[in-house]
Each structure stands twice: as structure tokens, then as C-alpha cells.
C-alpha positions as CSV (number, residue, x, y, z in Angstrom):
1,X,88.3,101.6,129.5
2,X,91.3,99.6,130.4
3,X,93.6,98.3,127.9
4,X,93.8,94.8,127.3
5,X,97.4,94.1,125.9
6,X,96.6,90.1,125.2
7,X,93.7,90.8,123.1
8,X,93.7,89.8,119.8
9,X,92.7,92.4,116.8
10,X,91.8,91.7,112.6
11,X,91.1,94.9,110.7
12,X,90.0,94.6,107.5
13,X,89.5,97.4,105.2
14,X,87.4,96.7,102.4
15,X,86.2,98.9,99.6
16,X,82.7,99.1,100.9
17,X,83.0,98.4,104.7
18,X,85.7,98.5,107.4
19,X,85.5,95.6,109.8
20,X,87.5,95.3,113.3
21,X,87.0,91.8,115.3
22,X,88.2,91.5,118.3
23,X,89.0,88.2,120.0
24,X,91.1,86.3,122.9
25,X,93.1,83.2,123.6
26,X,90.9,80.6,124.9
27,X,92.7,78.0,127.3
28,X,91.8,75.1,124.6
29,X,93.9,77.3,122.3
30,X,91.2,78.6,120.2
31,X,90.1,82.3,119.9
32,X,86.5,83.8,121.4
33,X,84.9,86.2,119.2
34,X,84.5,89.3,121.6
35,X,84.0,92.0,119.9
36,X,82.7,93.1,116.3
37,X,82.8,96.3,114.7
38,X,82.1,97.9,111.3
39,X,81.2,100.9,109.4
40,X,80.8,102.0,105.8
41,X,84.2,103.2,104.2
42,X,83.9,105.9,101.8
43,X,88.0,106.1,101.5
44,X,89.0,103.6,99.6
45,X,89.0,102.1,95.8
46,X,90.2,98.9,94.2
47,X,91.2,98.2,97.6
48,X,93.6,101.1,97.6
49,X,92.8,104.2,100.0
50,X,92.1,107.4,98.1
51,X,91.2,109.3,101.1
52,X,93.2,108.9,104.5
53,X,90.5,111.3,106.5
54,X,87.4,109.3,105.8
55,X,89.2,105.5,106.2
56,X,90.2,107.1,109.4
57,X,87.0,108.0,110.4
58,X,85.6,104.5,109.1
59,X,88.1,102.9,110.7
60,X,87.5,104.4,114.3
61,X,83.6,104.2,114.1
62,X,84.2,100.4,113.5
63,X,87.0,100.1,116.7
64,X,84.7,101.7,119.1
65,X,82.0,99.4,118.1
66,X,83.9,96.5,118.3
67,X,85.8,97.8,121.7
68,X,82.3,99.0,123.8
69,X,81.2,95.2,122.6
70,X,84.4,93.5,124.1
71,X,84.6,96.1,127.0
72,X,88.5,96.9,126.2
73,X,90.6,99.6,124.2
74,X,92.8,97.7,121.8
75,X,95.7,99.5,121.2
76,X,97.4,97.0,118.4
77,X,96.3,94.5,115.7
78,X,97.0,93.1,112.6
79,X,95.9,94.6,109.0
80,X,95.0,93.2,105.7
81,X,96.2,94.0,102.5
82,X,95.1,93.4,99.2
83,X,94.2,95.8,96.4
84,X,95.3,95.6,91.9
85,X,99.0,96.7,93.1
86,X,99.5,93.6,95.2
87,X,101.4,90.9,93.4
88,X,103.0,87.2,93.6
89,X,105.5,85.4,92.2
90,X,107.3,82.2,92.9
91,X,110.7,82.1,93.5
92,X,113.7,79.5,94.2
93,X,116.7,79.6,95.8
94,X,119.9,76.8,95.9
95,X,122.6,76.5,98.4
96,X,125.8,74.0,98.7
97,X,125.3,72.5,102.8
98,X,128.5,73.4,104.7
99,X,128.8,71.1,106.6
100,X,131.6,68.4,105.8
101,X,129.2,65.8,106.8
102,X,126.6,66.9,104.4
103,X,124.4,67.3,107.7
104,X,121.6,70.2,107.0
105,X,121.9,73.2,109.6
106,X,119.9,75.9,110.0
107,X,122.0,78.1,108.9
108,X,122.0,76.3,105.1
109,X,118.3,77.0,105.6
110,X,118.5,80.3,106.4
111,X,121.2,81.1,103.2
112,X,118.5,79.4,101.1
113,X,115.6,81.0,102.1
114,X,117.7,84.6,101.7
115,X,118.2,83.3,98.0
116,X,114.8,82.8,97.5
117,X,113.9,86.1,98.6
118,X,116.5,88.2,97.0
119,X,114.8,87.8,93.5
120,X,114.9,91.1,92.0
121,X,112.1,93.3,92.5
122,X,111.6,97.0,91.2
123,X,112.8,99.8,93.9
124,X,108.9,100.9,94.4
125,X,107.5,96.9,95.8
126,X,108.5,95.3,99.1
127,X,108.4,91.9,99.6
128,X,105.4,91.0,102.3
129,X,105.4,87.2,102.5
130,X,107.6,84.7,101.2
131,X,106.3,81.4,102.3
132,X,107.8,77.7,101.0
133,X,105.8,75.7,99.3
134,X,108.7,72.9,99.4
135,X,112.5,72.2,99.8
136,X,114.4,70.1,97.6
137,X,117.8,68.0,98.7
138,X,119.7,67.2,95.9
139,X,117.3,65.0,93.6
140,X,114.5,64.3,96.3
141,X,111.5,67.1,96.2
142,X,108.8,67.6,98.2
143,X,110.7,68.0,101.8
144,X,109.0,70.1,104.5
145,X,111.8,70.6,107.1
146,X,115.3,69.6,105.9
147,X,117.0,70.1,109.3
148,X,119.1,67.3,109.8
149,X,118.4,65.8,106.9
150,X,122.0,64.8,104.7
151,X,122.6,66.1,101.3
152,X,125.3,68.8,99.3
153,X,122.3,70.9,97.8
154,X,119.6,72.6,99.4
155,X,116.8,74.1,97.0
156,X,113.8,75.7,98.3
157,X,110.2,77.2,95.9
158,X,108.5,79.8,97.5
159,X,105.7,82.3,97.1
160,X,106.5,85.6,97.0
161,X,103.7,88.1,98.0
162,X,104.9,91.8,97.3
163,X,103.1,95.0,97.9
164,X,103.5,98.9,96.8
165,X,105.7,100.8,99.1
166,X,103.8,103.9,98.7
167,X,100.4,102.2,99.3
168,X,101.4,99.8,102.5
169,X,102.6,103.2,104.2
170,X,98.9,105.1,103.1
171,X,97.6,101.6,104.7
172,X,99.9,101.4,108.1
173,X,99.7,105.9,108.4
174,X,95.6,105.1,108.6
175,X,95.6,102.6,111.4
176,X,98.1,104.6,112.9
177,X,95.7,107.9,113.2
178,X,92.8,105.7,114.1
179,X,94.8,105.0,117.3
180,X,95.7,101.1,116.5
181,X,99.9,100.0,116.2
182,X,100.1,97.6,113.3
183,X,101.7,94.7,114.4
184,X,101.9,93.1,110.7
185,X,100.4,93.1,107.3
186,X,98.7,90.2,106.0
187,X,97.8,89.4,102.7
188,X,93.8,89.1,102.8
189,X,93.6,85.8,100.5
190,X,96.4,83.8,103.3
191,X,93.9,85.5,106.3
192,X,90.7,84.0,104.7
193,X,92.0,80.6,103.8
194,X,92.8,80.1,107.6
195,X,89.0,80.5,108.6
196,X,87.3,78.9,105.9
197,X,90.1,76.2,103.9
198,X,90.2,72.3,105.3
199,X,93.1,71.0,105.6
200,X,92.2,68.3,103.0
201,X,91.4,71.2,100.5
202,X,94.5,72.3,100.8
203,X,95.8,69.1,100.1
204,X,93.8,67.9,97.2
205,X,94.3,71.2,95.7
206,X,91.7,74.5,95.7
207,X,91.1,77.6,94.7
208,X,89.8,80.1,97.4
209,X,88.1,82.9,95.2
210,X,87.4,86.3,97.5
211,X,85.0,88.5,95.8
212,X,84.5,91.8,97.4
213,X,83.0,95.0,96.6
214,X,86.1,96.7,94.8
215,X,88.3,93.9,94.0
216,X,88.4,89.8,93.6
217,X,91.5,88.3,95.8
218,X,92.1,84.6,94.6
219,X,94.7,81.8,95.7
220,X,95.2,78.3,94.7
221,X,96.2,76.2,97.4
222,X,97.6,72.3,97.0
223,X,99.8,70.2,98.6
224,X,99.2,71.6,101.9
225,X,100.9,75.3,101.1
226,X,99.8,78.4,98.5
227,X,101.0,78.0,94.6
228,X,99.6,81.0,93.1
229,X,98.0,84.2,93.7
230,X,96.4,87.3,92.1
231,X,94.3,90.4,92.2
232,X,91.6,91.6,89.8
233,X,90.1,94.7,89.9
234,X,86.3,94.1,89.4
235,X,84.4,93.3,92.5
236,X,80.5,93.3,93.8
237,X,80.5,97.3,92.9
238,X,81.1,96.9,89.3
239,X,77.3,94.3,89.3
240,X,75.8,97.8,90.9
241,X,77.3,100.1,88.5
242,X,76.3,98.3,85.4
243,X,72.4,98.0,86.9
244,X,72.5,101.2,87.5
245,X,73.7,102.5,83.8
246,X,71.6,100.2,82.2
247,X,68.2,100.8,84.1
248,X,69.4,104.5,84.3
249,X,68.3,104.1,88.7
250,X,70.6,105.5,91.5
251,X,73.6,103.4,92.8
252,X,71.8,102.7,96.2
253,X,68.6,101.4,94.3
254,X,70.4,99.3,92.2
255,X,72.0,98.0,95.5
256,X,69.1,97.0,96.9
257,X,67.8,95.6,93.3
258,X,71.0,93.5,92.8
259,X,71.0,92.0,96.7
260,X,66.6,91.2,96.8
261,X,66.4,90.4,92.9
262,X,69.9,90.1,90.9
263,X,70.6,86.7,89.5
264,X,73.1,86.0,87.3
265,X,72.2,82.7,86.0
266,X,68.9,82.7,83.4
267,X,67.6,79.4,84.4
268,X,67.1,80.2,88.2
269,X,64.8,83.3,86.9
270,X,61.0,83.0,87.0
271,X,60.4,84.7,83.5
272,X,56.7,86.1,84.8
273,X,58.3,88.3,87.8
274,X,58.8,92.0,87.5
275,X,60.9,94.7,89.8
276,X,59.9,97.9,90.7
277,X,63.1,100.0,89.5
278,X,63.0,103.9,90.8
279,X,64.2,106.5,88.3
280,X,66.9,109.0,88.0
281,X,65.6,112.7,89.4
282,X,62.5,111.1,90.8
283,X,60.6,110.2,87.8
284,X,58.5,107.7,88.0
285,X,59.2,104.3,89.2
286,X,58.9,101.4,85.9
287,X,58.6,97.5,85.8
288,X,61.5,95.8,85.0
289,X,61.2,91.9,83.9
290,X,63.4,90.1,86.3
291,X,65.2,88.5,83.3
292,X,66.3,92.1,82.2
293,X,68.1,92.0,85.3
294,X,69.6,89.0,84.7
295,X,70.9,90.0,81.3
296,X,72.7,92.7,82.7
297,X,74.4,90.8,85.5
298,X,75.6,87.6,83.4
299,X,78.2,88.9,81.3
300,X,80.2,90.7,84.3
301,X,79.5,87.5,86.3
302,X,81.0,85.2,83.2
303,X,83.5,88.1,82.6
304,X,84.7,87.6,86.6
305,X,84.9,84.0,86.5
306,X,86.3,83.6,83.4
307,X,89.1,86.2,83.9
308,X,90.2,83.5,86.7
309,X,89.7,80.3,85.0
310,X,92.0,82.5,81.9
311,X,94.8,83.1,84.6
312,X,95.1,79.6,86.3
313,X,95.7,78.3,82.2
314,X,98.4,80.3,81.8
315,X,100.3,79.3,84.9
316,X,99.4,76.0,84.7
317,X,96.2,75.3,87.8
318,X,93.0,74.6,85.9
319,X,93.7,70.8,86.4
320,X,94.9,71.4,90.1
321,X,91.5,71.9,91.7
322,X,90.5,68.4,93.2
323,X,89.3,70.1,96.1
324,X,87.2,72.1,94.1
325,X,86.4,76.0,94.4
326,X,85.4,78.0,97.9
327,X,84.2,81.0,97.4
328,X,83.5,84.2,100.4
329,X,83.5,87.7,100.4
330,X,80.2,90.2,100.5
331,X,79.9,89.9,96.9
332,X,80.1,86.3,96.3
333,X,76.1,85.7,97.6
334,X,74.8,86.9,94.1
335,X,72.0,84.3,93.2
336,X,73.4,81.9,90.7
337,X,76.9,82.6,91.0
338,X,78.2,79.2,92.4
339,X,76.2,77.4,90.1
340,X,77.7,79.3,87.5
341,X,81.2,78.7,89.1
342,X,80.3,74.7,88.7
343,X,80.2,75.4,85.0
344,X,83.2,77.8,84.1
345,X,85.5,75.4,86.4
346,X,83.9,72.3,85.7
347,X,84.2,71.1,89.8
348,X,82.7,71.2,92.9
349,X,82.0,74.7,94.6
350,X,80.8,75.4,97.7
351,X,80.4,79.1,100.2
352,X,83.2,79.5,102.7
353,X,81.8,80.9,106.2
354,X,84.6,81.4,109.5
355,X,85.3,78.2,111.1
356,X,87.1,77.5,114.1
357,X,86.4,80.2,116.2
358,X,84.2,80.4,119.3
359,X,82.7,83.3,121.4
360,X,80.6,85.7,119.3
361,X,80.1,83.4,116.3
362,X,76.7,84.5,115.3
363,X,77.6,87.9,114.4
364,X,80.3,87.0,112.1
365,X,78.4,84.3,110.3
366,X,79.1,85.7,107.3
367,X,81.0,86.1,104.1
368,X,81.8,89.2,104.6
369,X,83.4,88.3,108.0
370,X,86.2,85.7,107.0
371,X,89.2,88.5,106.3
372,X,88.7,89.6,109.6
373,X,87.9,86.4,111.3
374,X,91.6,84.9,109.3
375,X,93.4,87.6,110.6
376,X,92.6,86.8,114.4
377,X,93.7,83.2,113.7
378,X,96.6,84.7,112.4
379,X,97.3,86.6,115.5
380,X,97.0,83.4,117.8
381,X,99.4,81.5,115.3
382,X,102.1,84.5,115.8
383,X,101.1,84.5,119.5
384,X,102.1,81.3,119.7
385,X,105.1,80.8,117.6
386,X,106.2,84.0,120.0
387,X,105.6,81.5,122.8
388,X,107.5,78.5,121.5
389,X,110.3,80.9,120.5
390,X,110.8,82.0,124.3
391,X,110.9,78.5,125.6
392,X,113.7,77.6,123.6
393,X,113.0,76.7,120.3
394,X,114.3,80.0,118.7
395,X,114.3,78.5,115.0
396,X,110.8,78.0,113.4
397,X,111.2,77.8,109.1
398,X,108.0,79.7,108.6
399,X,109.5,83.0,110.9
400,X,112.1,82.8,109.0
401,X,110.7,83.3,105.9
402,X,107.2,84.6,107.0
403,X,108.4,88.7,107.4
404,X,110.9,90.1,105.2
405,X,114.1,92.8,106.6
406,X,111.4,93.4,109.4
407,X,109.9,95.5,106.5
408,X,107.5,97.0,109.2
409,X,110.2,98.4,111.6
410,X,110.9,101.0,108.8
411,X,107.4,101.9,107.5
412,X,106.1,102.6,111.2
């Protein structure tokens, strides 16, 4: 099987399920879905691996599907990260220009964007993104590109995303083994809101809430750029533990309870229906009333939702969401969820699916497929930034700021 350098690769390793897309440059500058792989991933926790040899063997199960699909060996691709240890924080940086004439060169930007990213940080975290939300030139805010622009201070607000050192190199040392270079890291929540985010969400403000199996990834997005950022550690997997504790069944029944029956809102329950619920050491099955299931899944459903809306009042968001709440991830399909989102954020919320991809689109019509689908349009946006680099226009603000000390040359 030949390998096909100018293929594109998104790996994302969840809690409960490794998936690897594979996908290629289109001539309208798109990306064509060519290949899809996954397999169940019995190495990780709170999106943190806890054992290297089975995400290994997850994570090559899942390549080989995805590469006999395509027909090629991939050989490099990018990753995503998320997990509790991941964490943001914005940052700002100020700079006199140089220039006599007050004229902004890219070398002010440069100092500024250094400032921003010098904020002190404990010896164990590494700074993974830093991307600018907005430069300010003397007293006039809200500046995308100051090049050229006259002044004698340059500001700049950013977003710092920062990882564990420890835990990135577990991550990268995986990928590596499974036979895949990583290329770059990207923070899951900026992946997903490239497949599933309009560009008038983005603007109007709104928050992209990620719920997987181990862990919730969440981002508020507004005036065109990210604001704020955060992990929680409860997921899809902690609805399954507390069926199973409470109706005393094994995990994989009260799976398959929570994804045919669980509903976590009372008035979408029909009060007369009952579900078969199988018993520990094979005693015999009993009838559950499908409200009992519903009173076990509320309160970690409130508890999830309300642990966001809590955060985004203490930095200041709950009145930023104009464009309302999108929320993806395998765990966010619970019956009753969004309409219990509605409530707890008082606006509109609607299911984010990938968008703006061709090719293989049907299999990846899904949730659970917009990490992986954000990471290949993440990969064409590198690609081509790469390209516009080589003609000639070797200064792009967002490379500048997008990697860190080429972080990656030293953990690989």
C-alpha cells in the first residue's frame, strides 16, 4: 500500500472510541472524506491515557480501517487534545512601535505577540495555542491586522490554550508507536467549532458545548475569534455509571438502557412505559418505570449544564450567547438534553453535525465525528497557509501566534 504524502489525517482519541478520518485536497479547496476508522479505546480516562499499550492498539485498529477504506498508508496527521489538565487563560501584551513614523511593522507585531505569550506559567504546562482575539492601537480596539496601520502603542488579548507536559508527550509517544508522525496538536473544542460553528455564530457570540464520554470540552466564541475555554470532567460515562449503581445492572446494560430509553427531561416520558433492566450475576431481569430512569439521569444532566452556565458567570459570558448554544459530541444525543439546555441558558440550542466537507459524508454524519472531521479542516488550513508562505507572503499573524517555541520539535 503506497504512501500518500498529501493526504490529510484527524485522530481523535476519545475516552470511549478512537477515531482516524482520512481526507484530501479537493481542487475547489475543500476536503473529500476518504477514509473512516474507529475502534473502542480501553486506554484512556478523563481524556488522559492511563494505558499506552491498549490506546496503541485502539489507535492502529482504527488506522487500518480508515487506510484499507482510502486505499493508502498515512504516515502523519494531526492529534487532538483535550482532557481536566488542559487549561486557558487570556493574556495581553503592549509594545511602544519603533518606527519613527509611528508606522506598524511586523516586527512590533511579533514583540507584542511574544508579550502576550510570555505570561508566566508553572514549569510542568506548555503553552499549545495562543490565538488573538483582538489588537488595540493606542485608544482604538477591536483591530484585526495592524500592519501598516500608524500609532506609538501596540496591545494585543489573546487566548492562551496550555497543556501538561507530561501528558502531551504520553499523547504524541502513542501516535508515535501506532506508526503516525504528529504533525501538531490541536485543542479538540478549536477542531470541532471549524466543522460545525457558522461564521455568524461566531460573530453574534456562542457557546460550542462538546460532551463526550469521559469529559465535557466547551468554548465561547464571539466576535469572530474564541474568548473562553474550559474542561470538566464528567462526560456520557458518568449517565452509565449512575444507571448502573442505582438499578444495580452491568455497565454495558445500562449502556444500552441509557442510549434506547434514557431521558433526562420528565415531561418527554410517557409515565405508563416500563424497561426491562437485567441484574447483576444473572438474576432475574425486573421492570423498571421509564420515569425511574429519568430520575436518575436528571440531576447529572442539570449538574453538567449547570456546572457551565456557573463558569461563564464568573468570567463574565452568560449574556454573550446571541448565537445561542451548539452542542456535539457522542454524548450530547441523550433524549431531552437540548431542551433542557433551552432552559438552563435561557437561548436557542441546536445539534452541531460536520459541515463543509465532501467525499464520504454519510459515514461521519455524526456527533461523534466532528473532532475528527475539525481536525482535517485544520490540516487543509495549515496546508494552505504552508502554500501562501512559499509564494511569498512569509508573514501570516495567526502562524505567528498559532504554535508556540515549535513546542513539538522538542517533545517528538
Amino acid at each position: 500500500m503506497p504512501k500518500m504524502d498529501d493526504y490529510l489525517v484527524g485522530i481523535d482519541i476519545g475516552c470511549a472510541k478512537v477515531g482516524v478520518l482520512i481526507g484530501h485536497p479537493a481542487e475547489d479547496g475543500t476536503v473529500e472524506v476518504v477514509g473512516r476508522g474507529k475502534s473502542r479505546n480501553r486506554g484512556s480516562r478523563k481524556g488522559n491515557i492511563v494505558n499506552v499499550d491498549a490506546t496503541v492498539a485502539a489507535l492502529k485498529e482504527a488506522t487500518e480501517e480508515a487506510e484499507v477504506m482510502a486505499g493508502v498508508e498515512i504516515s502523519r496527521g494531526y492529534v487532538g487534545v483535550a482532557g481536566t489538565d488542559v487549561r486557558s487563560v487570556n493574556s495581553r501584551g503592549m509594545v511602544s512601535v519603533s518606527r519613527k513614523d509611528g508606522e506598524i511593522s511586523e516586527g512590533d507585531v511579533r514583540r507584542v505577540l511574544d508579550g502576550a505569550k510570555s505570561a508566566a506559567l508553572p514549569s510542568d504546562r506548555e503553552v499549545l495555542h495562543a490565538i488573538p482575539q483582538q489588537f488595540m492601537i493606542d485608544d482604538q480596539h477591536g483591530i484585526a491586522d495592524p500592519l501598516g496601520m500608524q500609532g506609538k502603542r501596540l496591545e494585543v488579548a489573546v487566548h492562551l490554550v496550555t497543556a501538561n507536559v507530561t501528558r502531551l508527550k504520553t499523547l504524541v509517544n502513542c501516535v508515535n508507536k501506532a506508526g503516525i508522525e504528529v504533525i501538531g496538536p490541536v485543542f479538540e473544542p478549536l477542531a470541532t467549532a471549524e466543522a460545525i460553528l457558522t461564521h455568524d455564530e461566531r460573530e453574534l457570540g456562542v457557546l460550542l458545548l462538546d460532551i463526550g464520554s469521559g469529559t465535557t470540552e466547551y468554548a465561547v466564541f464571539a466576535d469572530g475569534e474564541i474568548e473562553h475555554s474550559a474542561v470538566l470532567a464528567v462526560g456520557a460515562t458518568h449517565f452509565t455509571n449512575d444507571l448502573a449503581m442505582v438499578l444495580r445492572t452491568p455497565w454495558n446494560e445500562a449502556e444500552d438502557i441509557k442510549r434506547k430509553y434514557g431521558c433526562c427531561l420528565p415531561g418527554m416520558v410517557n409515565q405508563g412505559e416500563g424497561v426491562s433492566v437485567p441484574t447483576v450475576a444473572g438474576g432475574p431481569p425486573r421492570v423498571v418505570p421509564k420515569p425511574q430512569l429519568c430520575d436518575i439521569l436528571q440531576p447529572r444532566a442539570n449538574e453538567l449544564l449547570s456546572l457551565v452556565r456557573e463558569d461563564l458567570i464568573k468570567f463574565g459570558y452568560e449574556e454573550s450567547l446571541r448565537g445561542g448554544v451548539v452542542l456535539t459530541g457522542g454524548g450530547s444525543q441523550l433524549d431531552g438534553l437540548l431542551e433542557m439546555s433551552e432552559e438552563i441558558f435561557d437561548c436557542g440550542v441546536r445539534y452541531g453535525l460536520p459541515r463543509g466537507l465532501g467525499g464520504l459524508v454519510d459515514v461521519i454524519n455524526s456527533p461523534a465525528w466532528c473532532t475528527a472531521s475539525g481536525l482535517l479542516l485544520h490540516a487543509l488550513s495549515e496546508r494552505q497557509a504552508s502554500a501562501n508562505r512559499s509564494k511569498g507572503n512569509v508573514f501570516n499573524i495567526r502562524g505567528v501566534v498559532g504554535r508556540v517555541r515549535g513546542m513539538f520539535s522538542d517533545l517528538l
